[in-house]
ROGU-815785 format. One record per residue (C-alpha): x, y, z. Coordinates in Angstrom, 3 decimals, padded with zeros to 6 digits, always signed. Example, Ala and Ser with C-alpha at 12.3 -4.5 7.8 and 13.67 -1.06 7.14 Angstrom:
<sites>
c1, c2, c3
+012.300, -004.500, +007.800 .
+013.670, -001.060, +007.140 .
</sites>
This chain:
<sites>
c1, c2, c3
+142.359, +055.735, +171.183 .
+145.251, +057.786, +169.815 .
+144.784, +059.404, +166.565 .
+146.361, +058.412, +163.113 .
+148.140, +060.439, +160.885 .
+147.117, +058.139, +157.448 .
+143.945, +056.400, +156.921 .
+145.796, +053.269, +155.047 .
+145.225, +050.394, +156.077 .
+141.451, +051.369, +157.394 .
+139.694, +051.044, +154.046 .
+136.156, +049.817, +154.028 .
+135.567, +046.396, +152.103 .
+135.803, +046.713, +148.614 .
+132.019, +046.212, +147.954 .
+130.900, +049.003, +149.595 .
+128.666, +050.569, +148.767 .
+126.346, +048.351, +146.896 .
+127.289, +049.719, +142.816 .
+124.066, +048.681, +141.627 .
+122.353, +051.769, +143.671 .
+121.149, +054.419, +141.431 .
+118.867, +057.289, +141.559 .
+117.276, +057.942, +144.432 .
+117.882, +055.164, +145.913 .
+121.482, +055.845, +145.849 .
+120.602, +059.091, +147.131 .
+118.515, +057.890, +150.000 .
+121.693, +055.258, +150.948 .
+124.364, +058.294, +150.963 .
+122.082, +060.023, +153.710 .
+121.349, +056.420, +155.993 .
+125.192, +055.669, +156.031 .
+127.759, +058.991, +155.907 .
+131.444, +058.339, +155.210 .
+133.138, +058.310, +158.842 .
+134.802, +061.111, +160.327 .
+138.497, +060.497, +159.690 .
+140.027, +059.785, +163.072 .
+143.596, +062.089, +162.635 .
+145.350, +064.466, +163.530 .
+147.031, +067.026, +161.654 .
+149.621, +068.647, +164.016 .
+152.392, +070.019, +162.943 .
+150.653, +070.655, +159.021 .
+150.036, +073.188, +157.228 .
+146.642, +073.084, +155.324 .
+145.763, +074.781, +152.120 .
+142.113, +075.015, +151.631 .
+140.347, +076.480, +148.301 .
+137.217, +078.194, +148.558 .
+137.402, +078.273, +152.151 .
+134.897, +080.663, +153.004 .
+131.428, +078.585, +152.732 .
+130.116, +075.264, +152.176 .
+132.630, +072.317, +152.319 .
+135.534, +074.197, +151.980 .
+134.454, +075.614, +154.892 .
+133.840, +072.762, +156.775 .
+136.858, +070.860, +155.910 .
+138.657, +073.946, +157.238 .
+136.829, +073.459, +160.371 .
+138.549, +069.775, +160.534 .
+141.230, +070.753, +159.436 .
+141.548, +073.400, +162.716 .
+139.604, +070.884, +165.305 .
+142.086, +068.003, +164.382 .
+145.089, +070.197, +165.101 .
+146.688, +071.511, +161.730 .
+149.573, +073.989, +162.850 .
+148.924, +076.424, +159.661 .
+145.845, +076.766, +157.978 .
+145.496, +079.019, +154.823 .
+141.741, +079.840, +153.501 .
+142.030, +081.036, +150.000 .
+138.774, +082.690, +149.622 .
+138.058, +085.449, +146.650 .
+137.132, +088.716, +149.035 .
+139.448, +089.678, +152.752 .
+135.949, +090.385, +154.104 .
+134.863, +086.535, +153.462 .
+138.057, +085.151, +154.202 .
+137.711, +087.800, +157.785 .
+134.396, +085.820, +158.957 .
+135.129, +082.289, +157.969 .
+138.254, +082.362, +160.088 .
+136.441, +083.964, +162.957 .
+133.868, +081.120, +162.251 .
+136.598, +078.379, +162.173 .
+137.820, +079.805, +165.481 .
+134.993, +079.453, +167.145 .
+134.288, +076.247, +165.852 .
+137.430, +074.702, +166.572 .
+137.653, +076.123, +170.059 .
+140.936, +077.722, +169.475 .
+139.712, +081.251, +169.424 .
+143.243, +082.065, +171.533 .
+144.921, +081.413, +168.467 .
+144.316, +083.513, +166.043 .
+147.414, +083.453, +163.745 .
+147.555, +079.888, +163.129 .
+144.990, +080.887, +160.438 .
+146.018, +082.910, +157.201 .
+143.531, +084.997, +154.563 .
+144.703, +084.709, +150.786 .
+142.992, +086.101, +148.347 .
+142.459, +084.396, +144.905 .
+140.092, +084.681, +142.280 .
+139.818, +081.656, +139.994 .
+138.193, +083.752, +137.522 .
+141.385, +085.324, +136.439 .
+145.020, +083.645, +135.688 .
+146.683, +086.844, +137.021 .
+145.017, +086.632, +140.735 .
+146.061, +082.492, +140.528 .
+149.509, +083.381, +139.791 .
+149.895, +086.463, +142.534 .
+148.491, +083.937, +145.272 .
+150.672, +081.166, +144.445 .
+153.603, +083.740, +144.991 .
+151.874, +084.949, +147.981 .
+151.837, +081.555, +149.283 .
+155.204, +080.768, +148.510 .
+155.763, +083.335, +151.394 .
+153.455, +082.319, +153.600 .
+154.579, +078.590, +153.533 .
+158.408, +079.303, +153.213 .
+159.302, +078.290, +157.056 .
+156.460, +075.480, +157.259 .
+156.227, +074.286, +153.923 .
+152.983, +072.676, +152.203 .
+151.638, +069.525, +153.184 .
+147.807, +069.490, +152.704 .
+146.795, +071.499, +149.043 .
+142.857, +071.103, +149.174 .
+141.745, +072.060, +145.913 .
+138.174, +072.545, +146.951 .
+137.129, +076.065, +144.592 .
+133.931, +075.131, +141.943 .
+131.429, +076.641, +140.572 .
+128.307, +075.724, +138.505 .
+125.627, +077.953, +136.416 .
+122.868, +077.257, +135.007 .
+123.296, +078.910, +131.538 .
+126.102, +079.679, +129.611 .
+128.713, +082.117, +131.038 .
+132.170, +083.633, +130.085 .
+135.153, +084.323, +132.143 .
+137.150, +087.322, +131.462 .
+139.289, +085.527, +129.258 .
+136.122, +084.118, +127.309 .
+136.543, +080.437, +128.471 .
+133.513, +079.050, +129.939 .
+132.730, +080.484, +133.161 .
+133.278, +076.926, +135.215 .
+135.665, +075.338, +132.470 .
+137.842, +078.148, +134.008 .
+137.280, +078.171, +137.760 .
+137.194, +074.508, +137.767 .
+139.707, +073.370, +135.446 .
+141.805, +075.997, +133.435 .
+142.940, +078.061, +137.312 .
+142.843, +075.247, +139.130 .
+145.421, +073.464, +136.589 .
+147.453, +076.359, +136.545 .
+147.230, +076.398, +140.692 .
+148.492, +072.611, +141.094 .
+150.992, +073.450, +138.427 .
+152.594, +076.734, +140.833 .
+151.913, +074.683, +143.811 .
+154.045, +071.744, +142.502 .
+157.210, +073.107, +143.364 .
+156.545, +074.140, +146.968 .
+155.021, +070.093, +147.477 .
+158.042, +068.813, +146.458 .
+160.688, +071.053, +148.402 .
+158.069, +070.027, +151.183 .
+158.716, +066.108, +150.658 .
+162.056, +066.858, +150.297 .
+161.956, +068.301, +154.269 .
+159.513, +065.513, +155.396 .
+161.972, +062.589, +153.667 .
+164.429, +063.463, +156.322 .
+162.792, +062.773, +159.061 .
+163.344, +059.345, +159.641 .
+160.560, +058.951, +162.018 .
+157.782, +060.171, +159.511 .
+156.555, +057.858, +156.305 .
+153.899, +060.688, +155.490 .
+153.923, +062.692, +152.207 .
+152.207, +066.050, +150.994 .
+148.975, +065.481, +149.555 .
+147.746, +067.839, +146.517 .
+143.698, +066.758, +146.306 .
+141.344, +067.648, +144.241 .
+137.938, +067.848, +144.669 .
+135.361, +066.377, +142.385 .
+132.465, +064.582, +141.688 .
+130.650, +061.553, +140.671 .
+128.680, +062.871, +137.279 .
+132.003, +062.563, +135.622 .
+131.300, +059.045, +135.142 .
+128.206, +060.078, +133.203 .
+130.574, +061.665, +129.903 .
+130.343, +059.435, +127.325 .
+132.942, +060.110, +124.321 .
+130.237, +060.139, +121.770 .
+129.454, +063.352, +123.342 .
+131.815, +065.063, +121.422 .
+132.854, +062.492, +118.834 .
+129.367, +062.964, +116.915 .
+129.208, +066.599, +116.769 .
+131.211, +068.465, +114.641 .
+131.639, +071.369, +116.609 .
+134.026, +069.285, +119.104 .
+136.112, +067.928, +116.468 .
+136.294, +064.886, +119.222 .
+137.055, +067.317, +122.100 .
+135.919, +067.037, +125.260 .
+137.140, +070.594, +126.336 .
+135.471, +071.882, +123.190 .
+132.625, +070.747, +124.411 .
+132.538, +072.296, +127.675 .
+133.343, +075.401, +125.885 .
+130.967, +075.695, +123.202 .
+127.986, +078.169, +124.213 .
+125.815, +076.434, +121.106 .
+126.167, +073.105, +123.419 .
+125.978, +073.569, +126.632 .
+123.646, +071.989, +128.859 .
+123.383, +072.517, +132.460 .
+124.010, +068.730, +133.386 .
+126.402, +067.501, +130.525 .
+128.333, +070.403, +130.677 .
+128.776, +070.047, +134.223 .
+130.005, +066.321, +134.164 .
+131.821, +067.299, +131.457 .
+134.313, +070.021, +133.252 .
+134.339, +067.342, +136.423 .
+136.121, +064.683, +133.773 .
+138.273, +067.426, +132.659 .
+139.398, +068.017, +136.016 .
+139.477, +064.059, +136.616 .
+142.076, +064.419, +133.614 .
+144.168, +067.531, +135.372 .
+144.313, +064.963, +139.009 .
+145.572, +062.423, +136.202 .
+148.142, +064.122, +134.643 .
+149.635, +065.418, +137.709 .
+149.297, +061.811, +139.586 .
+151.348, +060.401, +136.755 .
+153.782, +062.586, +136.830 .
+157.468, +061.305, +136.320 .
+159.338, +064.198, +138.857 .
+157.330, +062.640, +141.790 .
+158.726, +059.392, +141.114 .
+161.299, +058.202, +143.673 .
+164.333, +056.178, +143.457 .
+162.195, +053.250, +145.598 .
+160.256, +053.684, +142.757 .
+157.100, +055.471, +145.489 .
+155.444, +059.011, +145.249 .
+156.956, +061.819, +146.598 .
+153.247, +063.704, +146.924 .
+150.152, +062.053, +146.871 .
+147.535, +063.174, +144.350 .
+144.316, +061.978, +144.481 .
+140.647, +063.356, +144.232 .
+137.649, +062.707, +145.558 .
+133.559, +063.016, +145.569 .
+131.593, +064.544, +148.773 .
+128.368, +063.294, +147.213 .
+124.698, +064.879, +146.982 .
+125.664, +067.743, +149.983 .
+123.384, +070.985, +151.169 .
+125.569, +073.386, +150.113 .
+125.226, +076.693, +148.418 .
+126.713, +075.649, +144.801 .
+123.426, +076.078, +143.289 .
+124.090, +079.866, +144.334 .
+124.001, +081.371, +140.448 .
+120.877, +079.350, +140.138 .
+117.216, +081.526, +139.791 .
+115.359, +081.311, +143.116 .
+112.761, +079.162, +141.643 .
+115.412, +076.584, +140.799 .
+117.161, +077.314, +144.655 .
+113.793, +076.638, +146.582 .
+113.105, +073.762, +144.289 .
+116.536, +072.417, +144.986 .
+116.767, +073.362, +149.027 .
+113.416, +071.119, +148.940 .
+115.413, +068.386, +147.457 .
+118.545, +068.569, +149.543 .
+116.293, +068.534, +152.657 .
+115.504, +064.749, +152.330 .
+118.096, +063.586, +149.888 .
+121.677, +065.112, +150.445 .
+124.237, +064.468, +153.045 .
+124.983, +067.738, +155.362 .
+128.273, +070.057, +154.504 .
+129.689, +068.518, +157.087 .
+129.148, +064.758, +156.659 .
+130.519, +065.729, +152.932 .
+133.735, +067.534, +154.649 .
+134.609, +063.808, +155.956 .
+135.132, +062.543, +152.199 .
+137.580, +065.539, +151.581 .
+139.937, +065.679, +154.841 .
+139.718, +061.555, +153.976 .
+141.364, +061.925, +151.254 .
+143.726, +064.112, +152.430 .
+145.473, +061.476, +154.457 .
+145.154, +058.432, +152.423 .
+148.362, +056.653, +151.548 .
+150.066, +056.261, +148.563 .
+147.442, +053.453, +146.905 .
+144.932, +056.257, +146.424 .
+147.312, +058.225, +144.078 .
+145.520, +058.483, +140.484 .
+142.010, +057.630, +142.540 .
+138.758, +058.800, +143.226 .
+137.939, +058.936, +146.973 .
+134.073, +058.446, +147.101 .
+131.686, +056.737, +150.389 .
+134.927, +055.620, +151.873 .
+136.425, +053.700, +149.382 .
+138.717, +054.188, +146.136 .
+135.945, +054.209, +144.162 .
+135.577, +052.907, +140.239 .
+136.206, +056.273, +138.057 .
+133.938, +056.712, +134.999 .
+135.037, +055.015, +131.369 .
+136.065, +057.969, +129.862 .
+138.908, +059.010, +132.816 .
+139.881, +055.336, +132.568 .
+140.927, +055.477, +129.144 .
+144.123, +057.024, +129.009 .
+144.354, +058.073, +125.909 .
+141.196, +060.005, +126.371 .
+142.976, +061.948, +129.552 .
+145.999, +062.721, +127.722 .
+143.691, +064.344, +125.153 .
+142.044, +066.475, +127.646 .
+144.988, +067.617, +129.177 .
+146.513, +068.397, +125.702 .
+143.855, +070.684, +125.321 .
+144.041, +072.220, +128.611 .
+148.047, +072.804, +128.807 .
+147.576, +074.589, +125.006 .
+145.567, +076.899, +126.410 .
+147.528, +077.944, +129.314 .
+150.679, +078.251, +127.059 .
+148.661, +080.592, +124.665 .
+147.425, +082.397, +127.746 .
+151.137, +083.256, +128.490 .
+150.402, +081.367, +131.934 .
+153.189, +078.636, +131.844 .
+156.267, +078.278, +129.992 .
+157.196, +074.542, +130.196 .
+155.590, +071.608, +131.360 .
+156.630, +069.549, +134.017 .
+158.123, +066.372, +133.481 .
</sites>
């Protein structure tokens, strides 16, 4: 069976899986039925993976090298990580002859500066081959209250502030990449800019911030305030504020073409419950107790890769969606009111422009 460059037209029914699943039972379902491993090929691409070095950034590089990609670039935060995940993906991928197919960028999503020098770095790297994959993959999550260097939340900024201000540098080098693709008159594929996610945004409820003053009715306040945080609603909190960031950018007019289609795809997605190391700022109590947990309850790093090179490929009906167990899943209330979003993202482009980040928005 030859392989397929777009997963369109291959969606699952639109009832799976059963919604009324919750809990562990939900849980126990994700690790009986896996999404599928997305039968494609991406020859001739070049692939952008974020926090490439471990878990399923890691193994959606792997994919990304086994199903052909012509240029991959791990953006990893250290040359010695970056060094042995490539060697890793080699090896994996059985194209160990190949070495410089595979690229090490650095980028530390801690800092605006280090997003801004790899985008220009990048802009380099990808100025023969263009972009077509951007796997926005980079996350973090603590378990108490922790500052960047610029004093924003420690995961507010990896996960939403840099990554914002990534898809924002990365925009440009997309769309000069459509622009090459739309000439080929044998080719109806499109860049993709995905972002990954997860399913406890759809726990946020607006009252969250509405009934404390502190917010002032701001989600982003929220997620910043040390005198509220809490480990779970702060965390589902920053994943709807990145659900707003895929929104804003999905929406955006400039990818709008004359057919009235999308000139890149932007989507996001949710790997699910996976054993993976994000727990890794957690105390070792809290990491045994958790390892225990994943052992019977979460899908593998692999199995969770699946969902994100998925959504990679999906056609232009999963722009604006949330790419979860194989379908375009139903996003939370709060990302489905739009007025909500814009709010969000409001408060997320202000701080970039007092940051000194950006100059303009993109219309």
């Amino acid at each position: 069976m030859p392989l397929s460059t777009s997963l369109t037209g291959h969606l699952p029914p639109a009832d799976y899986p059963p919604l009324h699943l919750t809990g562990l039972s939900k849980l126990r379902w994700a690790v009986k039925i896996p999404p599928a491993d997305p039968n494609v090929t991406f020859a001739g691409k070049t692939v952008l993976v974020t926090g490439a070095n471990t878990g399923l950034g890691f193994e959606a590089a792997v994919k990304y090298a086994q199903k052909g990609c012509a240029k991959l670039i791990l953006a990893v935060r250290s040359r010695e990580k970056g060094d042995v995940a490539k060697t890793a993906i080699l090896a994996r991928s059985g194209r160990q002859g190949e070495h410089d197919f595979i690229s090490v960028l650095i980028v530390d999503l801690a800092s605006f500066e280090s997003v801004a020098t790899f985008a220009r770095n990048l802009e380099k790297e990808c100025e023969d081959t263009g972009l077509h994959i951007a796997l926005l993959n980079a996350g973090i999550a603590n378990p108490t209250y922790t500052t960047s260097p610029h004093g924003y939340e420690a995961a507010l900024q990896v996960n939403v502030l840099s990554t914002a201000l990534m898809a924002q540098l990365l925009l440009p080098l997309l769309l000069r990449t459509a622009t090459g693709m739309s000439k080929d008159e044998h080719s109806g594929e499109k860049p993709h800019l995905t972002f990954v996610n997860s399913f406890a945004h759809t726990e946020v409820q607006s009252s969250w911030s509405t009934t404390n003053s502190a917010c002032n009715g701001s989600l982003f306040a929220f997620a910043n305030s040390a005198e509220l945080f809490d480990q779970r609603k702060s965390y589902a909190v920053v994943k709807a504020l990145g659900m707003a960031v895929m929104r804003h950018f999905a929406s955006l007019p400039i990818l709008t073409l004359p057919s009235g289609g999308r000139s890149v795809i932007v989507n996001s997605c949710c790997p699910f419950f996976c054993r993976t190391d994000l727990g890794r700022n957690f105390s070792a109590p809290m990491k045994m107790a958790m390892h225990v947990v994943q052992s019977f309850t979460a899908r593998s790093a692999e199995e969770g890769a699946r969902t994100l090179v998925g959504a990679s490929v999906l056609g232009e009906e999963s722009g604006g969606g949330f790419w979860h167990h194989d379908v375009l899943y139903p996003m939370g209330e709060v990302v489905r009111d739009e007025a909500e979003m814009r709010k969000c993202w409001d408060d997320i482009w202000s701080v970039l422009v007092r940051e000194g980040v950006v100059e303009e928005e993109v219309k």
